[in-house]
Every structure is written in structure tokens, then in C-alpha cells.
VONUVO-211079 format. One line per field, with one value per atom (N, C-alpha, C, CB): atom name; x, y, z. Coordinates in nm, 4 decimals. Last residue first. Glycine has a CB too. Layout:
REM VONUVO-211079
a [CA/...];
X [X/...];
Y [Y/...];
Z [Z/...];
//
This chain:
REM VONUVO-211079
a [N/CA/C/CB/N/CA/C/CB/N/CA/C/CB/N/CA/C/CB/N/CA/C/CB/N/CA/C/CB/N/CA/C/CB/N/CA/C/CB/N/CA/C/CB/N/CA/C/CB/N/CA/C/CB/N/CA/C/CB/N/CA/C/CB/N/CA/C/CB/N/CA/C/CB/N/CA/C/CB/N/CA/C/CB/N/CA/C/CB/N/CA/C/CB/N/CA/C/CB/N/CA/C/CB/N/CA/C/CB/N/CA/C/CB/N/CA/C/CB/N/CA/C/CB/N/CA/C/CB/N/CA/C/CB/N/CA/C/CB/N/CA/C/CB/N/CA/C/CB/N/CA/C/CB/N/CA/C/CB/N/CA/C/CB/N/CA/C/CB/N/CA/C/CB/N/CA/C/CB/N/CA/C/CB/N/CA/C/CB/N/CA/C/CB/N/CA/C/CB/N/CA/C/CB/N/CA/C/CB/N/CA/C/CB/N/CA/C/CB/N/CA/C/CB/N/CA/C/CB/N/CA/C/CB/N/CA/C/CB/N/CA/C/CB/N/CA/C/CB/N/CA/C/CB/N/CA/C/CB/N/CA/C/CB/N/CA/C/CB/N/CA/C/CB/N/CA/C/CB/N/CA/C/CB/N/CA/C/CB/N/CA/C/CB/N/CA/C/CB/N/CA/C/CB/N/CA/C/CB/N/CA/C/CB/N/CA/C/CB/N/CA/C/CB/N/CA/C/CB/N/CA/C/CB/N/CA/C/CB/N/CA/C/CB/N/CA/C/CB/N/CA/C/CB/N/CA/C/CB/N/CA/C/CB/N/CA/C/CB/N/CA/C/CB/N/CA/C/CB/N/CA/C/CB/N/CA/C/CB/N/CA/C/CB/N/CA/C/CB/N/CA/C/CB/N/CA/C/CB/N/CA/C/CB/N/CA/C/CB/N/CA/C/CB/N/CA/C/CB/N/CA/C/CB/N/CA/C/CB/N/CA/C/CB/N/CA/C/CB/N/CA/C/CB/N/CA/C/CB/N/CA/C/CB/N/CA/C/CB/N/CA/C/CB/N/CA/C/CB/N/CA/C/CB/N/CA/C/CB/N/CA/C/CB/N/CA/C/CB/N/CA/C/CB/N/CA/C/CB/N/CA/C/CB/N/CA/C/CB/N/CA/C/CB/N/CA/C/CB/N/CA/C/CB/N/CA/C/CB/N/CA/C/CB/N/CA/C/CB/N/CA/C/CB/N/CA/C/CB/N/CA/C/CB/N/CA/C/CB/N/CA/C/CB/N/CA/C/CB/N/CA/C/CB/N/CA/C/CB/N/CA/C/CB/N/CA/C/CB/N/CA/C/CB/N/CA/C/CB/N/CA/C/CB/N/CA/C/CB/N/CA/C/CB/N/CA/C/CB/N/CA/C/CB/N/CA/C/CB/N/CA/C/CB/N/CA/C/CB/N/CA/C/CB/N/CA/C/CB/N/CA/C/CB/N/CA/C/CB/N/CA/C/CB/N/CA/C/CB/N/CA/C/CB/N/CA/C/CB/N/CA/C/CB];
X [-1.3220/-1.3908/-1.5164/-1.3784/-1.0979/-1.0739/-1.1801/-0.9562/-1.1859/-1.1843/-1.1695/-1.0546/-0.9350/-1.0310/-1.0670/-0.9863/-0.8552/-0.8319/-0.9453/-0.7025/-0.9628/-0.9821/-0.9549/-1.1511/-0.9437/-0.8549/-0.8168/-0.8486/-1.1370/-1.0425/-0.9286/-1.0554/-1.3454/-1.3975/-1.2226/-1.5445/-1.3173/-1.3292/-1.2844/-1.4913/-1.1755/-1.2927/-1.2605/-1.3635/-1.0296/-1.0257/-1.2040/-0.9624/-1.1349/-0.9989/-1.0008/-0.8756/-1.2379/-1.3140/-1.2568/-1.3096/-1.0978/-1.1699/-1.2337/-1.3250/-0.8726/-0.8870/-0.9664/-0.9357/-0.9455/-0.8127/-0.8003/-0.7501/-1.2650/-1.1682/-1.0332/-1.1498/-1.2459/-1.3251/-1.2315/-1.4047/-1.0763/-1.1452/-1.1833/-1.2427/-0.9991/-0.8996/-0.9615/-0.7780/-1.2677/-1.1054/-1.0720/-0.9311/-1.3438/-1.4268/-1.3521/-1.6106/-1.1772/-1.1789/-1.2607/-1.3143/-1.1949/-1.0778/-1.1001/-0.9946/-1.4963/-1.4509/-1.3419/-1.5300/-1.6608/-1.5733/-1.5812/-1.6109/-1.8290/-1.8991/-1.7721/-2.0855/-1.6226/-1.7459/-1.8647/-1.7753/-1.3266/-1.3960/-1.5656/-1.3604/-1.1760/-1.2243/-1.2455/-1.1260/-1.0788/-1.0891/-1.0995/-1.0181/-1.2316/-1.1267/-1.1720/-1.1619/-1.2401/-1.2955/-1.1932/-1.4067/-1.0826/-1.1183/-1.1615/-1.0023/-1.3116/-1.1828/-1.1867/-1.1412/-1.4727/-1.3931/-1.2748/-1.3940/-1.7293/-1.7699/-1.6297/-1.8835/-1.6307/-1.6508/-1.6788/-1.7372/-1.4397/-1.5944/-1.5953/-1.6667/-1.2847/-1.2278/-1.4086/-1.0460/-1.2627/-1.3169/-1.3703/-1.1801/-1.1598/-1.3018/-1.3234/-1.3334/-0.8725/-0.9609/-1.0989/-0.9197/-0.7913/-0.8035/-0.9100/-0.6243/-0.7852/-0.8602/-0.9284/-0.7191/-0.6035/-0.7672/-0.8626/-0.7928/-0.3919/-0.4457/-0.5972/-0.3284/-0.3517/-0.3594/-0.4094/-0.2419/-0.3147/-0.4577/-0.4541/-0.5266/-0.0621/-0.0986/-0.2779/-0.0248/0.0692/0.1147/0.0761/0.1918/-0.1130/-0.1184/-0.0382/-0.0818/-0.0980/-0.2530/-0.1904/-0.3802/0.1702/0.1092/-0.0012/0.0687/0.2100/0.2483/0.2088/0.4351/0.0095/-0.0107/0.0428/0.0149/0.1563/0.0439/-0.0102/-0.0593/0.4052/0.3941/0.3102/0.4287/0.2699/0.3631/0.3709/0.5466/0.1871/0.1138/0.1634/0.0624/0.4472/0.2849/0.2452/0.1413/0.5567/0.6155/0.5353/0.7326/0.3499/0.4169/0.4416/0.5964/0.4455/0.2774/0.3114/0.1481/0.7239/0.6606/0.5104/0.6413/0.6551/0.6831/0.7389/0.7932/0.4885/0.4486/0.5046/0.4889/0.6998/0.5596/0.5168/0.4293/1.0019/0.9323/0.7840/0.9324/1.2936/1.2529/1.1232/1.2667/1.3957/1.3986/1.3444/1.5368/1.1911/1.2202/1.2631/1.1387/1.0304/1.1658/1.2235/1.2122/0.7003/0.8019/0.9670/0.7794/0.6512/0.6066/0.6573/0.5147/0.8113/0.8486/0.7784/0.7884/0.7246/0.8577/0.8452/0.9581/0.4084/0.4875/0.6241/0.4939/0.4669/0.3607/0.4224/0.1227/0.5266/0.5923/0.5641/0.5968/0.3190/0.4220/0.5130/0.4349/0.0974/0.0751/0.2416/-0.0586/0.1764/0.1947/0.1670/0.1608/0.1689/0.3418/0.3203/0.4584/-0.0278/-0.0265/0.1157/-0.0133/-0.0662/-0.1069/-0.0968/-0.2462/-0.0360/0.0438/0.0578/0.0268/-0.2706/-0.1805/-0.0612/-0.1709/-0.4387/-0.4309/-0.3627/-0.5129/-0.2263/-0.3746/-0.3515/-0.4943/0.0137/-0.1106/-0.2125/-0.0547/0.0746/0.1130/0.0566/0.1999/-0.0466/-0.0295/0.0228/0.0658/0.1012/-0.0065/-0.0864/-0.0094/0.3493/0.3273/0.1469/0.4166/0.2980/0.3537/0.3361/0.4673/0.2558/0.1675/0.1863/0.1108/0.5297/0.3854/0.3196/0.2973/0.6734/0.7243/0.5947/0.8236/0.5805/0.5658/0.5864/0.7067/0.6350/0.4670/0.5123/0.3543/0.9365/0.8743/0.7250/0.8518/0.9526/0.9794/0.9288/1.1369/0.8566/0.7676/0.8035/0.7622/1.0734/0.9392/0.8404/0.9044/1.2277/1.2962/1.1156/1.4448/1.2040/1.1704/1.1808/1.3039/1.1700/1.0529/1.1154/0.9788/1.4244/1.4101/1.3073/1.4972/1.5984/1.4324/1.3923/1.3797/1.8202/1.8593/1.7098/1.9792/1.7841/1.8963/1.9088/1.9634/1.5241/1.5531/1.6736/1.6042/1.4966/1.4708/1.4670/1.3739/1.6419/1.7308/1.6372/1.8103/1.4170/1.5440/1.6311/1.6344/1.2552/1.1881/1.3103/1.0417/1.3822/1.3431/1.3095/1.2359/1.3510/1.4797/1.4789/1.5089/1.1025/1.1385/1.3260/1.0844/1.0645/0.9558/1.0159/0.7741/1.1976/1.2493/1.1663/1.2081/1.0489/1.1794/1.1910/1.3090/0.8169/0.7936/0.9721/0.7110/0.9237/0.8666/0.8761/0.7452/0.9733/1.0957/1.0569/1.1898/0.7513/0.8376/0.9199/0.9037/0.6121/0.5376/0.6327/0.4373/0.7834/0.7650/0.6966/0.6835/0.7175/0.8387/0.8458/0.9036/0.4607/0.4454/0.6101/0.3530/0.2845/0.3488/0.4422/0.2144/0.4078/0.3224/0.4285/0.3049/0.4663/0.4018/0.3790/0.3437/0.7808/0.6325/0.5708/0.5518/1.0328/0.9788/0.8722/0.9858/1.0840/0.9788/0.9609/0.8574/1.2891/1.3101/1.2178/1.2888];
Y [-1.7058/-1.7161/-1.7432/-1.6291/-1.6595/-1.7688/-1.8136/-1.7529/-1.4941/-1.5996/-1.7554/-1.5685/-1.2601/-1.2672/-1.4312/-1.1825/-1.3741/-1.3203/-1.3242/-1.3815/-1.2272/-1.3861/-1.3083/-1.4941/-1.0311/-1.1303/-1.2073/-1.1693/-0.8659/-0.8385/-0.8925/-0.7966/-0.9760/-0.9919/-0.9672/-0.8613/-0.9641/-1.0995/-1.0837/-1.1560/-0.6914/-0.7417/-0.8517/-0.6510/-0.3992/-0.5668/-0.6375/-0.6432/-0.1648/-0.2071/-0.3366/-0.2175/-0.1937/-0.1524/-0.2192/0.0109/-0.2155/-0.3778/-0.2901/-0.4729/0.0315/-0.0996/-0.1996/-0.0760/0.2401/0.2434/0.0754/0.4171/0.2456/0.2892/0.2449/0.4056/0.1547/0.1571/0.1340/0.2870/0.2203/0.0953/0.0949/0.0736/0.5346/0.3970/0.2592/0.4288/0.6306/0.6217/0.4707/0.7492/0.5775/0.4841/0.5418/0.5055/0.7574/0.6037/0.5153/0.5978/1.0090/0.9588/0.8336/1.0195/1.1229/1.0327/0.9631/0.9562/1.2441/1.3304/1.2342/1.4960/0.9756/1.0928/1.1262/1.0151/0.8581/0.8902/0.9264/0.8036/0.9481/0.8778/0.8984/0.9331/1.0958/0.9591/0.8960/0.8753/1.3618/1.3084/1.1956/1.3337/1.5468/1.3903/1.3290/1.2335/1.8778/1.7411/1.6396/1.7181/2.0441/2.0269/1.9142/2.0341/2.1796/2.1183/2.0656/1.9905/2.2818/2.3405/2.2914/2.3890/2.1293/2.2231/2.3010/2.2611/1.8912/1.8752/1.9934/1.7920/1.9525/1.9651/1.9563/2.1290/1.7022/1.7850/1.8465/1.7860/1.4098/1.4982/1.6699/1.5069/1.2682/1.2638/1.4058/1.1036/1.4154/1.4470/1.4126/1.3889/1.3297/1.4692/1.4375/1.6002/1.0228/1.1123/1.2269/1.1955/1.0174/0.9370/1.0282/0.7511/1.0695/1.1738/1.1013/1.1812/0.8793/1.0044/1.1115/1.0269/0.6578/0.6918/0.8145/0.6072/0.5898/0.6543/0.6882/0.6194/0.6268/0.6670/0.6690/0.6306/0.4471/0.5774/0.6704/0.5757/0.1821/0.2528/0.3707/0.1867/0.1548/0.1374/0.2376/0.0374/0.1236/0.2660/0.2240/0.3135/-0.1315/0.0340/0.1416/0.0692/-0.2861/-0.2644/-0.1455/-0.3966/-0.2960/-0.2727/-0.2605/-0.3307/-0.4294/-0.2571/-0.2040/-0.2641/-0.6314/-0.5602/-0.4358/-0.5929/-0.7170/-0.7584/-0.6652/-0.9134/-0.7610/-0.7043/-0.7067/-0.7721/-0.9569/-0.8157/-0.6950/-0.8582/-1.1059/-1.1231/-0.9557/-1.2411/-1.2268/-1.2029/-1.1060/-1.3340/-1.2617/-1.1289/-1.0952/-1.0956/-1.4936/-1.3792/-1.2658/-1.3844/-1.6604/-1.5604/-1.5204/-1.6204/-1.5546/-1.6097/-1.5837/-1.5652/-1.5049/-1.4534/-1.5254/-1.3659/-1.4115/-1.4858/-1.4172/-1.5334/-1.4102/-1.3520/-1.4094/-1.2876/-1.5853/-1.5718/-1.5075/-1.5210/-1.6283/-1.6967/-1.6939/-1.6646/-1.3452/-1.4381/-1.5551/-1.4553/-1.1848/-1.1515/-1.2714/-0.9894/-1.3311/-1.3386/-1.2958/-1.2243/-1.2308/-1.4050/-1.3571/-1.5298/-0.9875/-1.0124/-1.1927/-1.0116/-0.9426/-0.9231/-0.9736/-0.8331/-1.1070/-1.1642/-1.0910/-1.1630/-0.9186/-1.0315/-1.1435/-1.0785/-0.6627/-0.6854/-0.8060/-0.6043/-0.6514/-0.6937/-0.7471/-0.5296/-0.4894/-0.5996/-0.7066/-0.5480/-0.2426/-0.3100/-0.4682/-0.2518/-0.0796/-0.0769/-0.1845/0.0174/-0.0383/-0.1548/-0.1699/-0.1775/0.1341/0.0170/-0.0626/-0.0146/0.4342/0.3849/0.1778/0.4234/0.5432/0.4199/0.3857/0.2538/0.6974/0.7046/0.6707/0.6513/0.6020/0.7486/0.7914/0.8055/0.3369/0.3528/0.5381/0.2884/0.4322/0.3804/0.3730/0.1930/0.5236/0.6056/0.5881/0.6092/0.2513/0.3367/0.4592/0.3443/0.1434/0.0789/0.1699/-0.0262/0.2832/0.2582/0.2409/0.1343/0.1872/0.3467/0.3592/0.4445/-0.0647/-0.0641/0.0687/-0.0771/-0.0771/-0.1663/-0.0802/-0.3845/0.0808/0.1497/0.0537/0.1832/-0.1298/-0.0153/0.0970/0.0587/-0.3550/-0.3284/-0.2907/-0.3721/-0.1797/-0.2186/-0.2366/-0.4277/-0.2282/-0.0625/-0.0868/0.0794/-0.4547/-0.4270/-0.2818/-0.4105/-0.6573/-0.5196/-0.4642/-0.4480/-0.9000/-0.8723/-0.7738/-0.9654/-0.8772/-0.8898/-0.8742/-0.7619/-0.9434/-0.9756/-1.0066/-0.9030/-0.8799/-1.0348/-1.1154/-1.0451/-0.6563/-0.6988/-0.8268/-0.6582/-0.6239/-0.5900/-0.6001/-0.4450/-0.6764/-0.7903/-0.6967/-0.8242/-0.5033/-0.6484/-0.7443/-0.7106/-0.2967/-0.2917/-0.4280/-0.2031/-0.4029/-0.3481/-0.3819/-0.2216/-0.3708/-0.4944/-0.4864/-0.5624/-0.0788/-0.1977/-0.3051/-0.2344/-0.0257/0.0460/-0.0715/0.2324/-0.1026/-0.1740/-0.1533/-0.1135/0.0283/-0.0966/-0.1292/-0.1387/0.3089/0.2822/0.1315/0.3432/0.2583/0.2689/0.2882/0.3997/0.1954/0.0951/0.1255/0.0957/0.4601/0.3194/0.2223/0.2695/0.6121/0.6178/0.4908/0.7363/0.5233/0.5290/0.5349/0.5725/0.5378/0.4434/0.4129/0.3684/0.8425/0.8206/0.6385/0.8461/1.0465/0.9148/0.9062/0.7617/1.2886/1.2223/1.1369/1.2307/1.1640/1.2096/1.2460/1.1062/1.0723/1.1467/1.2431/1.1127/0.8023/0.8223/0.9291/0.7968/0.9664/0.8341/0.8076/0.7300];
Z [-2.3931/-2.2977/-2.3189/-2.2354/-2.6066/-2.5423/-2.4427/-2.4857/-2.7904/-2.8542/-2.7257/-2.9676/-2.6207/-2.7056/-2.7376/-2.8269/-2.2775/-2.3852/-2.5524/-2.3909/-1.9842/-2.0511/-2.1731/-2.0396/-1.8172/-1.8343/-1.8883/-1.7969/-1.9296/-1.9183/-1.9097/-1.8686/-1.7573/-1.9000/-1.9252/-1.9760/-1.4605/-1.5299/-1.6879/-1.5181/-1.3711/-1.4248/-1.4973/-1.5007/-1.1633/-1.1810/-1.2245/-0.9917/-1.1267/-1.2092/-1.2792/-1.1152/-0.8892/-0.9957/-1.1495/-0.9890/-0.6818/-0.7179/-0.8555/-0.5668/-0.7585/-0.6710/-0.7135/-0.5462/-0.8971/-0.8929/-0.7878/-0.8169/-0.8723/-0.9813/-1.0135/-0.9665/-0.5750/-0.6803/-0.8071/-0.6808/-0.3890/-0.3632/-0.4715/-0.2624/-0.4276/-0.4143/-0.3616/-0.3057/-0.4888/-0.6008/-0.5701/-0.5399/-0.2088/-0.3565/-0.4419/-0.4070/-0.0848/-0.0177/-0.1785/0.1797/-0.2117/-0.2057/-0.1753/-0.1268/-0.3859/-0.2936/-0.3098/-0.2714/-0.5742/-0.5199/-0.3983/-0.5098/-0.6907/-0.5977/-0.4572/-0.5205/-0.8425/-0.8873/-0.8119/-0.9497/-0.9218/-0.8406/-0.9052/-0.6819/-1.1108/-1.1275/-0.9919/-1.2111/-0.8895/-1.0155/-1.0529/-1.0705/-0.6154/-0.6573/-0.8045/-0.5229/-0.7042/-0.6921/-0.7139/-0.7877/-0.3818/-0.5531/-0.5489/-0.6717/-0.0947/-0.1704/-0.3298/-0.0863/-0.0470/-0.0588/-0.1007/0.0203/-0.0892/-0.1220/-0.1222/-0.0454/0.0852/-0.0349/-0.1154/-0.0431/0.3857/0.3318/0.1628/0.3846/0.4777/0.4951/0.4010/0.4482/0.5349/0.6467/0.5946/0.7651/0.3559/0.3979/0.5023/0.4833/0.3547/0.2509/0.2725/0.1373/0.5962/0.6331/0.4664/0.6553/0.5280/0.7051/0.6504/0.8496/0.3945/0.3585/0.4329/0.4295/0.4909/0.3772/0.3476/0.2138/0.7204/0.7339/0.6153/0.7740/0.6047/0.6369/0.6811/0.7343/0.5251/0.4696/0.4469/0.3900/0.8053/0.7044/0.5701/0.7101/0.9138/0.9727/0.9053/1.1064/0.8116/0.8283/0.8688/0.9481/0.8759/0.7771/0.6997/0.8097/1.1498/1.0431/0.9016/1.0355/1.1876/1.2102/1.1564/1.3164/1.0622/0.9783/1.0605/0.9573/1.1824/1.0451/1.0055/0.9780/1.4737/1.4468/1.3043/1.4877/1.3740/1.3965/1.3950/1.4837/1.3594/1.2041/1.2518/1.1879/1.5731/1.4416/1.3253/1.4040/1.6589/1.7435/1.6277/1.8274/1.5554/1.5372/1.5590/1.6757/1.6208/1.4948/1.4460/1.4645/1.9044/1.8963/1.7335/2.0175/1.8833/1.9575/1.8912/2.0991/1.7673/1.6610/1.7450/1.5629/1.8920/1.9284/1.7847/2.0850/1.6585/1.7005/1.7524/1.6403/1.2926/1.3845/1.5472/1.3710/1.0119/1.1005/1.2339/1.1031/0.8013/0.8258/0.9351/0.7344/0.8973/0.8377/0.8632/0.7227/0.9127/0.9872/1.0086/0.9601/0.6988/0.8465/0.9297/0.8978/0.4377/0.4785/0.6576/0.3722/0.5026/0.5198/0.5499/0.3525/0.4481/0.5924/0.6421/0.5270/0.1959/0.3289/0.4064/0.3785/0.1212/0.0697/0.1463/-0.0754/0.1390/0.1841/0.1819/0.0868/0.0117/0.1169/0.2283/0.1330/-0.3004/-0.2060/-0.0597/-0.1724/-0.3251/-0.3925/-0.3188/-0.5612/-0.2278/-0.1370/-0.2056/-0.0898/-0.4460/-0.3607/-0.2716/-0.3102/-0.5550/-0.5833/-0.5532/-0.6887/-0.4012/-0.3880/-0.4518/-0.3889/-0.4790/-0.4484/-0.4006/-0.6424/-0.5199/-0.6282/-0.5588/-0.6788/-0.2940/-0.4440/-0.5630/-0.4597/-0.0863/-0.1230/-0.2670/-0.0257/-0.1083/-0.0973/-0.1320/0.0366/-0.0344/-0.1894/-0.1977/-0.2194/0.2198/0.1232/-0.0078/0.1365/0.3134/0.2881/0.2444/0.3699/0.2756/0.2041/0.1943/0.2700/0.4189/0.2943/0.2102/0.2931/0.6738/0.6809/0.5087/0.7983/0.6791/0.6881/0.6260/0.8569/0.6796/0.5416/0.5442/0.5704/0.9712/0.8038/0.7513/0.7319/1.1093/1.0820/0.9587/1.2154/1.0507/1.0094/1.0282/0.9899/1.1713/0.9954/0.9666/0.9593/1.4197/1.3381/1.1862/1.3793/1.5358/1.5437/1.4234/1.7225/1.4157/1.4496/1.4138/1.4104/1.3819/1.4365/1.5071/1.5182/1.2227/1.3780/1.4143/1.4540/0.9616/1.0311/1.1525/1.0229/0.9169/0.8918/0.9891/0.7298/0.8282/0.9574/1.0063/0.9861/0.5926/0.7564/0.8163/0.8039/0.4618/0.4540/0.5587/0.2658/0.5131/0.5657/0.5505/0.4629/0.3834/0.5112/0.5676/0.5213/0.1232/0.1823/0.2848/0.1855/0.0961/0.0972/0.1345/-0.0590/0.0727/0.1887/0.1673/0.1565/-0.1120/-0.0103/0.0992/-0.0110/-0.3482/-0.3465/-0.1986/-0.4460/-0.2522/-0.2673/-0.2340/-0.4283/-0.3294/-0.2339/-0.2336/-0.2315/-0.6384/-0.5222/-0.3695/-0.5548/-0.7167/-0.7501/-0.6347/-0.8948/-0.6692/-0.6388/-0.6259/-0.7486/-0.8686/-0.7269/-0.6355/-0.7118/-1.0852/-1.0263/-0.9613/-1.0321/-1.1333/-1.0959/-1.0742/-1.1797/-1.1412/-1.0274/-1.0239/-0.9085/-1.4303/-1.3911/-1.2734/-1.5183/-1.5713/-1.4777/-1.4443/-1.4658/-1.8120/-1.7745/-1.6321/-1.8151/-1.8216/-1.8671/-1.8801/-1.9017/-1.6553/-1.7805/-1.8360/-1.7582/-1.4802/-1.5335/-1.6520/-1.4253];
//
């Protein structure tokens, strides 16, 4: 589609695919629609790093919100989505901390060969700076 590398096609059609999922689970309150939306996220999450994670407060409402069904078993369905969540894509967080620094290649723009401070840092709150927002002349 771009031509290039860049993962942020993928990011997009993950995301589209998580909100797919959260609109058939809308239909009939199918705890699985939203463990695919969570399993979707953290795939995209595997993809971009934390801005993946920009959608997911705005799922988290629609299913709390729209979903028919007791908020017990809304809360239910929060929670099932935020486990495959975490487990789809904490599973590569896992194995790369774990795995010994001396044998694996270095994580590129982190700034001590660290997948979790990439994606918190650099690629997460690092990213984000006051100065950046405010346009020239205006701050």
C-alpha cells in the first residue's frame, strides 16, 4: 500500500479489525468478539508500540456503554479483552526482557537495549513533548 516499510498499515488494519470486533459484539454480547477486539489490539500493539493503545479507551466505553447485557457481565467482557490483550501482545515483551542481552540484537532506539523503555519511552511518553505542540510564535 506505501510502498515502503513502514508498519503503520498494519497498525490501521489491526485497529479497523478491533473495532469490527467491538461492533459484532454489540450485536449479541459475545464475550469472544471482545477477546478478538483485545487479541487485535495487542497485535497492533506488536506493531506500533504504544499508539496502538490510543483507540482503546473509546473501545473500552462503546462495550461498557453499548453492549447489551448486565455491567457485571460488561465488566466481565472488559476484563476478558484486556487479558488477550496483555497476552497477545505481552508475550513478545516477556520473551525479549527475558531473553539475555548479550545474545540477542540490540533494540534499536531504545536507550539501554530495552523493548519495555522503546515502547514507554521513545515510541510512548517520550514522543510526546509540550514544546511540539504549541506552534511557533504561539507559546
Amino acid at each position: 500500500m506505501f510502498r515502503f516499510n513502514n508498519p503503520d498499515a498494519l497498525l490501521v488494519l489491526l485497529l479497523v479489525v478491533a473495532g469490527y470486533c467491538v461492533t459484532r459484539a454489540l450485536d449479541g454480547a459475545s464475550t469472544r468478539w471482545v477477546a478478538l477486539a483485545g487479541t487485535a489490539v495487542g497485535f497492533a500493539f506488536l506493531a506500533k508500540l504504544l499508539q496502538a493503545l490510543l483507540i482503546t479507551p473509546a473501545l473500552a466505553l462503546v462495550v461498557l456503554v453499548a453492549m447489551p447485557g448486565s455491567v457485571r457481565q460488561r465488566l466481565r467482557d472488559l476484563v476478558v479483552g484486556l487479558v488477550a490483550m496483555l497476552v497477545s501482545a505481552g508475550w513478545y515483551l516477556a520473551l525479549v526482557s527475558l531473553w539475555p542481552k548479550d545474545s540477542r540484537p540490540y533494540i534499536g532506539g531504545s536507550t539501554d537495549n530495552s523493548l519495555l523503555q522503546l515502547a514507554l519511552g521513545y515510541n510512548g511518553w517520550g514522543g510526546c513533548s509540550v514544546g511540539t505542540a504549541i506552534p511557533a510564535g504561539l507559546g
